[in-house]
N, C-alpha and C positions, 0 to 999 in steps of 0.2 A: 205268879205275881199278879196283882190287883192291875185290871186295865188300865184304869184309870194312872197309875201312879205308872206303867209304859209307857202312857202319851204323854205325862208330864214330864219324864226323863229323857223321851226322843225328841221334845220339845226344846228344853235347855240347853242339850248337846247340839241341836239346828243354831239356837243363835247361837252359844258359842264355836261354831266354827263357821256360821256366820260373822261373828267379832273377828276373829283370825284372819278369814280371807280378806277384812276389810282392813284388819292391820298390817299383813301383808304386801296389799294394793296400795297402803301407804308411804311402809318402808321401801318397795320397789320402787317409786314415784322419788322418794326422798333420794335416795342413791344414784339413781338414774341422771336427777338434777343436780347431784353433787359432782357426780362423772364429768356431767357434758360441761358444768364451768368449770372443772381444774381443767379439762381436755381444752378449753377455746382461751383460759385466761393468758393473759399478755403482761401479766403484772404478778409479784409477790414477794417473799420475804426470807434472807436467808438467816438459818437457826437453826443451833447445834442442843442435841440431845443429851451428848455429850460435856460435861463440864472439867474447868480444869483441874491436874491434879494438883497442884500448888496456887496459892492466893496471897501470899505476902509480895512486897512492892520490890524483890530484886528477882523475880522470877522472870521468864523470859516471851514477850510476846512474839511472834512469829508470822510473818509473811513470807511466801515462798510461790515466788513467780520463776517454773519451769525450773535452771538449775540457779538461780540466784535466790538467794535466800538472807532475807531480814531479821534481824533480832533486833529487841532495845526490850530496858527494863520497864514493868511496869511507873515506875519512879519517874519517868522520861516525859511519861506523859502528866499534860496540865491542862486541867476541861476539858478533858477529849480533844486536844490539839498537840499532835505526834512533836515532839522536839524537834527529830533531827529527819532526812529525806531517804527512804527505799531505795528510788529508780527516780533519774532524773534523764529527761531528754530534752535536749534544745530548749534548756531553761527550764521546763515544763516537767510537771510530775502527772503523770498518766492513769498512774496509782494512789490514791490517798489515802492511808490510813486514820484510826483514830483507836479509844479506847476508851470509854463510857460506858458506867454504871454494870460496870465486870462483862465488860464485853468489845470485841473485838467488831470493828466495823471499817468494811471498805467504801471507797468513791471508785468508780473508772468510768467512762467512757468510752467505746468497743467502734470504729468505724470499719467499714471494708473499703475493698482497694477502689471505689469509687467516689470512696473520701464521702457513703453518705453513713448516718447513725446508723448500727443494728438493735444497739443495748445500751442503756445505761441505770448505773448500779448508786443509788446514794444511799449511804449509810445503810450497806445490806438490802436498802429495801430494790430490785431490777424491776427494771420494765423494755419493754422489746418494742420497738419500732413495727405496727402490724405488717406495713410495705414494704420490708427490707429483710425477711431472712425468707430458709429454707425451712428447717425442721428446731424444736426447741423442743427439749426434755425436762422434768426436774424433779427433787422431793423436797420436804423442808430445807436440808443444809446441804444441800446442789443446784447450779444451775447449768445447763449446757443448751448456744446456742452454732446450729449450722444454718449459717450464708447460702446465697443461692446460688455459688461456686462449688457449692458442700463442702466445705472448710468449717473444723469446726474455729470460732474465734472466741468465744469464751468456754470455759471449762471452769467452774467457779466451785469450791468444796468448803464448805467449814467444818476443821476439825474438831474442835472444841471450843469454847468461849476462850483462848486464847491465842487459836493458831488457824489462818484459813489459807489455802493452794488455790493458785492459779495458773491455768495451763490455757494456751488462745495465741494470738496475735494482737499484740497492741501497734496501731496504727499512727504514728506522728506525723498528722494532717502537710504534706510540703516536703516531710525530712525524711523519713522510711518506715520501715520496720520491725519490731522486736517478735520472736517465733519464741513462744514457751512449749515446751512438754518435756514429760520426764524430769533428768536431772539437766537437762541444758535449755540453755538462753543463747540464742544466735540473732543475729542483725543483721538488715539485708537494707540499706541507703540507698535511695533513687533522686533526688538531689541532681541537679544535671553535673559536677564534678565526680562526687561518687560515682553515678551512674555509668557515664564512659570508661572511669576506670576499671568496675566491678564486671562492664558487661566484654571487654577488650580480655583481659584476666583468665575469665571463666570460660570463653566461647559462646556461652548462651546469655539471653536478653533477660534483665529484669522478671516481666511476666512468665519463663521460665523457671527462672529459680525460684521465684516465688511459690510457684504450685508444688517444686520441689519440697522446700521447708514444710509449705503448711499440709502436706499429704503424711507429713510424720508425727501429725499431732494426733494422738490416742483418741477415741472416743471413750466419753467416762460411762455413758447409757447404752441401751439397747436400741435399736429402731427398727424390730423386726415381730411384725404382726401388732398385738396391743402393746406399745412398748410405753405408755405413759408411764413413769416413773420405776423403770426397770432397766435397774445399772447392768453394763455389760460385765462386770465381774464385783460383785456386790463385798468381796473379802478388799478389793485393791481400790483405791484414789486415786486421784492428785495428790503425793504428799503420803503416801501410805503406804 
C-alpha cells in the first residue's frame, strides 16, 4: 500500500476516534447531569404511560385510597370540578380529585404526626418539603415519600389516565388519622375524647398504635444500594 495513502488513513481513523471519545466525554457529562438532578430534585409530575381503555362519558374514573375506593362517571364531572366527594373528614376533603382534558388529577396534602408539611401534590404535579422527610423515590407515574420516622406517608401510583392508588397516611391536622395500604382504610382519632377512649380500649397510647398501623404500609420502591427509581416489585402497585 502507498505510504502516503497509510498516513492519510491512520490519520482519519485518529480524528475519528478522536470525535468518539469527545462524544463520549459528552454524553457521559450529559447523563451524569441528568442523574444528579432527578437524584437531588424535590419536585415533579405525575403521568401515566398508560391510557384508558374506554373514553366515552359513562365509563368509570377511579380513585382508590388503600381499601376505599371511588368511582364516578366521567359525565360527573364539569371543568374539571369532581361533582360529588371521595373522602370526607371533619368537613374537609384531604383528597381532591378532578378530570381534565382526559386525564385524571389529584390535590392532597401529606403532613406528619408533628402536624408539619412533608408533600404536597396539585393537580399531579408533588413537591416535598426539603426539611421534612426521610428518603423519597419515584418514576414518571409514582411517587413514594418516607418521613423521618420512616413511615412511608405517600405511596402515590397512576394507573392509567383514568384511575390513580393511593396507599400513605393522611393526617387531619387536630382530628387524627386515616392509615391506607393494600385493600384497607383504618382510622386512628386523637382528639382528646377519642383519644382517652381508644387509648383505655386498646391498653396502649396513641403513639403506639400509630407506629403500629403505619409499619403495615407496603413500600412500593426499592431503597437498597442505587435504588432511584427501582420499584420493589415492578409487576405489583398500589391498586394492582
Amino acid at each position: 500500500m502507498d505510504e502516503k495513502l497509510i498516513i492519510k488513513t491512520c490519520s482519519i481513523a485518529m480524528v475519528a476516534a478522536g470525535i468518539l471519545l469527545v462524544v463520549a466525554g459528552a454524553l457521559k457529562e450529559y447523563y451524569k447531569d441528568k442523574l444528579e438532578k432527578k437524584q437531588s430534585a424535590l419536585s415533579g409530575n405525575l403521568t401515566s404511560q398508560k391510557k384508558s381503555i374506554k373514553s366515552d362519558e359513562n365509563y368509570l374514573i377511579t380513585l382508590k385510597l388503600g381499601g376505599l375506593r371511588c368511582s364516578f362517571k366521567k359525565s360527573q364531572f364539569v371543568n374539571g370540578v369532581l361533582a360529588g366527594s371521595c373522602l370526607s373528614i371533619e368537613n374537609s376533603e384531604p383528597v381532591k380529585i378532578k378530570y381534565t382534558n382526559g386525564k385524571l388529577l389529584i390535590s392532597t396534602k401529606i403532613f406528619d404526626r408533628d402536624q408539619k408539611i412533608v408533600c404536597e401534590i396539585q393537580d399531579n404535579e408533588w413537591t416535598i418539603n426539603p426539611n421534612n422527610f426521610y428518603k423519597r423515590n419515584y418514576i414518571d407515574e409514582a411517587i413514594e415519600i418516607i418521613d423521618q420516622y420512616d413511615n412511608v406517608v405517600l405511596s402515590a401510583r397512576v394507573i392509567n389516565n383514568n384511575e390513580i392508588s393511593i396507599n400513605g397516611i393522611i393526617h387531619t391536622v387536630g382530628y387524627g388519622y386515616l392509615f391506607m395500604y393494600d385493600n384497607t382504610s383504618e382510622s386512628l382519632e386523637y382528639f382528646p375524647t377519642a383519644k382517652a377512649i381508644i387509648e383505655k380500649k386498646s391498653g396502649k397510647t396513641i403513639d403506639e398504635l400509630y407506629r403500629e398501623s403505619a409499619q403495615k404500609i407496603p413500600r412500593l420502591f426499592s431503597y437498597k444500594g442505587d435504588y432511584l427509581g427501582k420499584l420493589e416489585n415492578p409487576d405489583k402497585g398500589p391498586g394492582l
